[in-house]
C-alpha positions in Angstrom: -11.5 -22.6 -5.0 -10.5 -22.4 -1.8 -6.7 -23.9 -3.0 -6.8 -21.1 -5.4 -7.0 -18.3 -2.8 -4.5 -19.5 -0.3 -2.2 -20.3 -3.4 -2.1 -16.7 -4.3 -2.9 -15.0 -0.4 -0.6 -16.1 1.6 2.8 -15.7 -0.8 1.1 -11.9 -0.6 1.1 -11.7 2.6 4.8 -12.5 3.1 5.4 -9.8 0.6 3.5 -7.1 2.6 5.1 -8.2 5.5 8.4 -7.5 4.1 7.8 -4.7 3.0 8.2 -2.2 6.1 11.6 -4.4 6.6 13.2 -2.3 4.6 12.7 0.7 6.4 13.0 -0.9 10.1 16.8 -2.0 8.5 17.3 1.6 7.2 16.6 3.1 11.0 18.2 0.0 12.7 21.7 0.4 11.2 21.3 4.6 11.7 20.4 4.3 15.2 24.1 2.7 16.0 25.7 6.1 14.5 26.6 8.8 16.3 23.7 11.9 16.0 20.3 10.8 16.6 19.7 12.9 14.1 19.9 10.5 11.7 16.8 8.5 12.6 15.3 11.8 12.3 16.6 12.3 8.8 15.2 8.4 7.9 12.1 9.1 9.4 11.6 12.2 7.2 12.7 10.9 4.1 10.9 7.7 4.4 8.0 9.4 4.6 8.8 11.9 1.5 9.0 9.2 -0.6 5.9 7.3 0.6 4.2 10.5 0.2 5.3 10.0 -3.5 5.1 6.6 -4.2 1.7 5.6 -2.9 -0.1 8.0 -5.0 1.5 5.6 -8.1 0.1 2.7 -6.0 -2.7 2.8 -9.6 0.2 1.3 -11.4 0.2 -2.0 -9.7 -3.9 -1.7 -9.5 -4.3 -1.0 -13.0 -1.7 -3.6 -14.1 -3.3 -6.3 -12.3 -6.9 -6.3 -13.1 -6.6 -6.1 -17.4 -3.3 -8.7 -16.9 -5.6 -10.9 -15.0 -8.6 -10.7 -17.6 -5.9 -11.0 -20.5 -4.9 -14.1 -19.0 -8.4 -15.4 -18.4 -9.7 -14.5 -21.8 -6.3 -16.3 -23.1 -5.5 -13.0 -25.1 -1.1 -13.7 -24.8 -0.8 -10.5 -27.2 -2.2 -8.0 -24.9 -0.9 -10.5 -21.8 2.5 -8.5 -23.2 1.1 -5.4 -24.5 0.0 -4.3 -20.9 2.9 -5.3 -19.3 5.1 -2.9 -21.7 2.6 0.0 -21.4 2.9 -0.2 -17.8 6.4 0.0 -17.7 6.2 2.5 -20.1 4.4 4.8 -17.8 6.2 3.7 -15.2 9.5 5.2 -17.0 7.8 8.5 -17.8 6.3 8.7 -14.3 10.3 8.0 -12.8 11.3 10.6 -15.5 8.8 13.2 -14.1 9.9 12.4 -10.3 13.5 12.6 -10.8 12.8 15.9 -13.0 11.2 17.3 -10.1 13.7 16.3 -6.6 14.2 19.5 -5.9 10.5 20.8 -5.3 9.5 17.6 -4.2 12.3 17.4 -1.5 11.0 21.4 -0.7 8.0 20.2 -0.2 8.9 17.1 2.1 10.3 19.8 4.3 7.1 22.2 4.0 4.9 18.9 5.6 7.4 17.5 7.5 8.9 19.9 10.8 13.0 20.2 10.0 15.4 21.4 11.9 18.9 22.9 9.6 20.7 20.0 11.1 18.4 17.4 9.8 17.8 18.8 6.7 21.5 18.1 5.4 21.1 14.2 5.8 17.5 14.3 4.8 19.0 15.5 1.7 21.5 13.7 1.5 19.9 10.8 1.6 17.1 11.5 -0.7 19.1 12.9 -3.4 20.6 9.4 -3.8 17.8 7.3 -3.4 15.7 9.5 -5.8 17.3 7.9 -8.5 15.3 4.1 -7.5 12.3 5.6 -9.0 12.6 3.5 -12.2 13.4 0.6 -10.3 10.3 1.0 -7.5 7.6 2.2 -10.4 8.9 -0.7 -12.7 8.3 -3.2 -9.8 5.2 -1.5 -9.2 4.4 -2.5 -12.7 5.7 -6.0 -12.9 4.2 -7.0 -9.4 0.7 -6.1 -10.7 1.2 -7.9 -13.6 2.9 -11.2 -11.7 -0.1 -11.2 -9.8 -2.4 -10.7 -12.8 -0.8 -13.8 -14.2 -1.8 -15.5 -11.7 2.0 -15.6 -9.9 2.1 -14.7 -6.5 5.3 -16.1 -5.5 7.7 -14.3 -8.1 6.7 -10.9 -6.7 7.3 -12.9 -2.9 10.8 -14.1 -3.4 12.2 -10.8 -5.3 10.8 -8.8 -2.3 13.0 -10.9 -0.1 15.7 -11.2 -2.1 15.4 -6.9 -2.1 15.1 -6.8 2.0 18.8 -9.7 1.9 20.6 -7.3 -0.6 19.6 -4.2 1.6 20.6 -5.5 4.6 23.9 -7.2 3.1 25.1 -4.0 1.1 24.1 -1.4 3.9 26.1 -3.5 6.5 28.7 -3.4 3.9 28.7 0.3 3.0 28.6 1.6 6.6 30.4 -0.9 8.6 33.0 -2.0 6.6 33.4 0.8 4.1 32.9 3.3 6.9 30.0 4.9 4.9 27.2 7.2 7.0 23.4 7.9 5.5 24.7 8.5 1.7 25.7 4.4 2.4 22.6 3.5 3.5 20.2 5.5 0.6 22.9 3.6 -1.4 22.1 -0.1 -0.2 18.9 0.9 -0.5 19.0 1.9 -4.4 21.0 -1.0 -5.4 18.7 -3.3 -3.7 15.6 -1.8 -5.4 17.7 -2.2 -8.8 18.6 -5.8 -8.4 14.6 -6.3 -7.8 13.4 -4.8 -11.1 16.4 -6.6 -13.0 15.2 -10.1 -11.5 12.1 -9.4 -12.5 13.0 -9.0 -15.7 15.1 -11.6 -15.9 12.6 -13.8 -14.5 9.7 -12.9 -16.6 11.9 -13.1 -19.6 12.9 -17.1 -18.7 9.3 -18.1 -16.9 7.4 -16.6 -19.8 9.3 -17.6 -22.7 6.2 -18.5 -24.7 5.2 -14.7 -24.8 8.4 -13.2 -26.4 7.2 -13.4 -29.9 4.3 -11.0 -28.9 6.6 -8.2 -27.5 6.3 -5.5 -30.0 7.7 -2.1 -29.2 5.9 -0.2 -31.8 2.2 -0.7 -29.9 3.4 2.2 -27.8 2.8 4.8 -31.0 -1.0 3.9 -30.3 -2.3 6.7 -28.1 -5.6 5.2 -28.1 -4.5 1.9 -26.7 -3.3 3.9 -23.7 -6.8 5.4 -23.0 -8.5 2.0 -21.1 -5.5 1.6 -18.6 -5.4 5.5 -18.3 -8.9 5.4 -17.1 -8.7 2.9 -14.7 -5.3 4.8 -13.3 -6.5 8.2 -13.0 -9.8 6.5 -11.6 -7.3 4.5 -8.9 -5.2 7.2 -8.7 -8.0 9.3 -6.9 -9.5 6.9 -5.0 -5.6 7.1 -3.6 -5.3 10.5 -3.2 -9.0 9.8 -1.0 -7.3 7.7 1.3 -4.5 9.6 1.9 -6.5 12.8 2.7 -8.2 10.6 5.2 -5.0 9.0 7.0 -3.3 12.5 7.5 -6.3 14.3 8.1 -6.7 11.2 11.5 -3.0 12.0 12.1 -3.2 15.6 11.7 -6.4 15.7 14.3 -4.6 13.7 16.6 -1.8 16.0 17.1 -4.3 18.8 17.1 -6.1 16.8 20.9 -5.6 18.7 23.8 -5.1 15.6 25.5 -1.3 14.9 25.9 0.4 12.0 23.7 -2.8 11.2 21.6 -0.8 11.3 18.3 1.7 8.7 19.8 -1.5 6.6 21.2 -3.5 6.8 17.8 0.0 6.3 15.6 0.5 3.1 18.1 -2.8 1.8 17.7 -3.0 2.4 13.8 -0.5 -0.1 13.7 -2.9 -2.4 14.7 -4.9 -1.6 12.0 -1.6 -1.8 9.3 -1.3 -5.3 10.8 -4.6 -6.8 9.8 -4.6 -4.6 6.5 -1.4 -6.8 5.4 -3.5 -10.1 5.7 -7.0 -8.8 3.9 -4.6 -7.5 1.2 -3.3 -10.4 0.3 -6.5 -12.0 -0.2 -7.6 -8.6 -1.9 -4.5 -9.3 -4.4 -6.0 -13.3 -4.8 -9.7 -11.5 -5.5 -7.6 -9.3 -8.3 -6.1 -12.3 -10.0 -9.1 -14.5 -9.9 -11.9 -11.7 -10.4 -9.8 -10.8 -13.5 -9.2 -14.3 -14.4 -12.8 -15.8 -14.4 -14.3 -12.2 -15.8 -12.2 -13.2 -18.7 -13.0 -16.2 -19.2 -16.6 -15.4 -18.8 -17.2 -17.9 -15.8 -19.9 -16.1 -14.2 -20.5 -19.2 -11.7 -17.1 -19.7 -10.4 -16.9 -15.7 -10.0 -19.9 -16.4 -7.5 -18.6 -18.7 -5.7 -15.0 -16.9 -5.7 -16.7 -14.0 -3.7 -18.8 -16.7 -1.7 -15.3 -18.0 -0.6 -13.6 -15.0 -0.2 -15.9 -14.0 2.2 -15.8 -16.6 4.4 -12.1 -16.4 4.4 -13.2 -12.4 5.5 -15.0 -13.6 8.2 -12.6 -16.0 9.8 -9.7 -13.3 9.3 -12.2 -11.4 11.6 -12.6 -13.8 14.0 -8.8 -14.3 14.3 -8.3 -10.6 14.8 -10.8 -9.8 16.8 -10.4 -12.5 19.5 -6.6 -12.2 19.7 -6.6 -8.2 20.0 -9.3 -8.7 22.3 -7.1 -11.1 24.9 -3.7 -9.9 24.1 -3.9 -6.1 23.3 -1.9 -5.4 26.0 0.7 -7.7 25.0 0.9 -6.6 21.3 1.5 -3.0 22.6 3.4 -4.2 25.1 5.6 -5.8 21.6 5.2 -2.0 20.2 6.5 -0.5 23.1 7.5 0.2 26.7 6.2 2.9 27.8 3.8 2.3 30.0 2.0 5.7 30.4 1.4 5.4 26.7 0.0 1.7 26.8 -2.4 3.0 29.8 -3.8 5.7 27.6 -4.2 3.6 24.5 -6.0 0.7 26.5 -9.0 3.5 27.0 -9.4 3.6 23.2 -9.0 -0.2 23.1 -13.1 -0.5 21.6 -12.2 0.8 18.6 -9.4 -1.5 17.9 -11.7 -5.1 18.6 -14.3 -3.4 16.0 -11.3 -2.8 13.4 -11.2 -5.8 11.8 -15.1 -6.2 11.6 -15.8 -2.4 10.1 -12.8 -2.4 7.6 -12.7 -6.3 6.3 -15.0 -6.2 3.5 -13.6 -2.9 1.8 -10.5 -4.9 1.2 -12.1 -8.1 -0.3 -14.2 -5.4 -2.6 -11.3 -3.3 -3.6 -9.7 -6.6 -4.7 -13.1 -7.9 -6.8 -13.4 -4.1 -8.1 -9.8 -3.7 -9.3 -9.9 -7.6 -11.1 -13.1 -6.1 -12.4 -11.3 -3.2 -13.6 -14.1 -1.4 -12.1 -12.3 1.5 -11.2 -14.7 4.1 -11.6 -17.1 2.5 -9.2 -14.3 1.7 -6.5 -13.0 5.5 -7.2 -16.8 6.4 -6.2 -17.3 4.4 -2.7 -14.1 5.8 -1.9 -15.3 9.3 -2.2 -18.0 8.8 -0.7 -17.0 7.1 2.1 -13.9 10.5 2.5 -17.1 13.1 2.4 -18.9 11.0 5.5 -16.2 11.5 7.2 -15.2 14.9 6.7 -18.4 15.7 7.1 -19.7 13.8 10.1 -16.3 14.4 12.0 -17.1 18.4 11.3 -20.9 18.3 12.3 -19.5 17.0 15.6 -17.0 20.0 15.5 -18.6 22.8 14.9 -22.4 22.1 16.6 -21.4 19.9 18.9 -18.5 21.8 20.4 -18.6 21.1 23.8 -19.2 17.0 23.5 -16.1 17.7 21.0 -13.6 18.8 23.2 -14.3 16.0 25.7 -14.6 12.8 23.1 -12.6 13.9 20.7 -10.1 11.3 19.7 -13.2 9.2 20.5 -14.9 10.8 18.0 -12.3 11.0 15.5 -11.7 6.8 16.2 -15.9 7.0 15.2 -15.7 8.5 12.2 -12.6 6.4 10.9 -14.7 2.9 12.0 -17.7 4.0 9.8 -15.3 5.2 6.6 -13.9 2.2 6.9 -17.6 0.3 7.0 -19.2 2.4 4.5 -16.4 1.8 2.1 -17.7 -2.1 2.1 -20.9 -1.0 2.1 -21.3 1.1 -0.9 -19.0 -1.4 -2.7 -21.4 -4.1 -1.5 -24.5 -2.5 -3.2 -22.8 -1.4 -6.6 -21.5 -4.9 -7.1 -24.2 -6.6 -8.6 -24.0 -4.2 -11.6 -21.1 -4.4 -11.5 -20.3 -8.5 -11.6 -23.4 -8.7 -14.8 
């Protein structure tokens, strides 16, 4: 079992890791022109288009938990017939985005402060990268259906074949074909391309067995839709959840009265972004087995899957925990070098050792849940782990006013730990229903 895990965690993990690559290339290569306002303009738009592209996050989700059961339950026809679905939506949902650049962008500027200046290579840049939506919701769709497979290292080598074609073609459009930004959003569009048609190309070659089962027509069936629907819309609020939670934090921190706290808190989350790349890698390995044994009806070996998984939990814990705890000053020294900055985040520094022990079992649930395809369940702990703490964070806020203003990024650190704990915990009891 535990061969099993690693086999499928740790090529995951090398794909997380690249994936912030491709912005630190984007911002590396735009920091050697000649306005700084460039970085701005990266900065922006990379965060426009997270903005828009984690909130389809369900595609992946979805995709991986029925692919995995499929594959368990050695169904090959609907191994196929979920794959084209998702990419189906996935096509419709890159239709709707590209349809809608222009609000979106005005929005992207309603969130994000822009100057005029900015604003022109923001644009500029997102009005050619818009165009990757096919190509990032296909992948979306194909990587959730790699891993459902049981494939972990298709989805590992075409993210870093994406990160060597960015990097090649944006060197190549700016420095040699003298190229600013629109070169850059360009690199970035062809590399996202090339990934969807490897995948493609690789699926179509590695899974030869399954091309008499692709059959166009199953997309007339409404009805066939409605299951992976569910599960979406189900994953696709528990997203929107989480999201309200991370820029509510961010938003609160730049609200502190205490100078810098949004560039402390944004430094320390990184911490947290860190160990979140290694629990999801086993969360994807709990997709693709969960899934797996679920259908084949192995109700043992799903037992000891989450006995195992857990234990990998806890010594992913212990890693973190001891290393943040004698070398936090080092990593942020890593992060950065300003040293007023480092002070002030080393006051905070509790909340960071308890990280990795609050938030560890959410992830390893998530991962059962979603191979489950329990999505209405995981939709529910995620609510109610957003209302605690909206609501706890606001108790402290408006009745506790004074204690407020002097703890309050303490506070807000507080009620962030015991989201992320009572995530794992509600998950935790509605399991056992869950797993009969």
């Amino acid at each position: 079992m535990n061969k099993a895990i690693l086999r499928l965690t740790l090529p995951n993990i090398v794909s997380n890791i690249t994936v912030p690559l491709l912005g630190l290339v984007d911002i590396s290569i735009v920091g050697h022109l000649e306005s700084e306002n460039y970085i701005g303009a990266i900065a922006r738009a990379s965060a426009i288009f997270n903005l828009i592209y984690w909130n389809f996050s369900f595609l992946r989700m979805g995709t991986s938990g029925f692919t995995a059961q499929f594959f368990g339950a050695e169904n090959k026809p609907e191994q196929v017939n979920i794959l084209i679905r998702s990419l189906f939506i996935a096509l419709i949902g890159s239709i709707f985005i590209i349809s809608c650049q222009s609000l979106i962008l005005k929005l992207g500027y309603f969130i994000f402060d822009t100057n005029q200046e900015i604003k022109v290579f923001v644009a500029e840049y997102f009005h050619i990268y818009i165009w990757a939506a096919p190509a990032i919701l296909g992948m979306y769709a194909f990587n959730g259906w790699f891993v459902g497979m049981q494939d972990a290292k298709t989805p590992m080598f075409i993210a870093i074949g994406i990160n060597v074609v960015n990097i090649a073609l944006s060197l190549l459009f700016v420095y040699v074909l003298h190229m600013k930004i629109d070169g850059v959003a360009l690199a970035s569009l062809c590399a996202q391309y090339v990934g969807l048609i490897s995948a493609f190309i690789i699926c179509f070659f590695k899974h030869a067995n399954l091309r008499i089962y692709i059959n166009l027509s199953i997309l007339k069936n409404i009805t066939e839709f409605v299951p992976l629907f569910r599960v979406n819309t189900d994953i696709l609020i528990r997203t929107l959840a989480l999201v309200a939670v991370t820029t509510f934090f961010m938003s609160a921190s730049s609200h502190d009265n205490t100078s810098y706290i949004i560039d402390v808190n944004a430094l320390l989350m990184q911490l947290f972004i860190l160990f979140s790349y290694f629990m999801d890698g086993f969360a994807y390995a709990a997709e693709a087995l969960t899934g797996k044994l679920i259908g084949a009806q192995k109700r043992n070996e799903l037992k000891s899957l989450i006995r195992h998984l857990f234990k990998w939990g806890f010594a992913i814990v212990l890693l973190f925990t001891i290393t943040y705890s004698l070398f936090l000053d080092k990593i942020l020294n890593i992060l950065t070098d300003k040293q007023n900055l480092i002070d002030l985040a080393l006051h905070y520094k509790f909340w960071v050792y308890i990280i990795p022990v609050a938030g560890f079992s959410a992830f390893l649930w998530d991962g059962i849940f979603i191979g489950a395809t329990a999505s209405r369940q995981m939709r529910n702990s995620m609510l109610i782990a957003a209302v605690s703490f909206f609501s706890i964070y606001f108790v402290f806020y408006y009745f506790f006013t004074s204690f407020f203003d002097r703890n309050s990024n303490n506070i807000l650190w507080f009620v962030f730990i015991l989201y992320l704990s009572m995530r794992g915990l509600t998950q935790m009891v509605m399991a056992r229903n869950i797993l009969k």
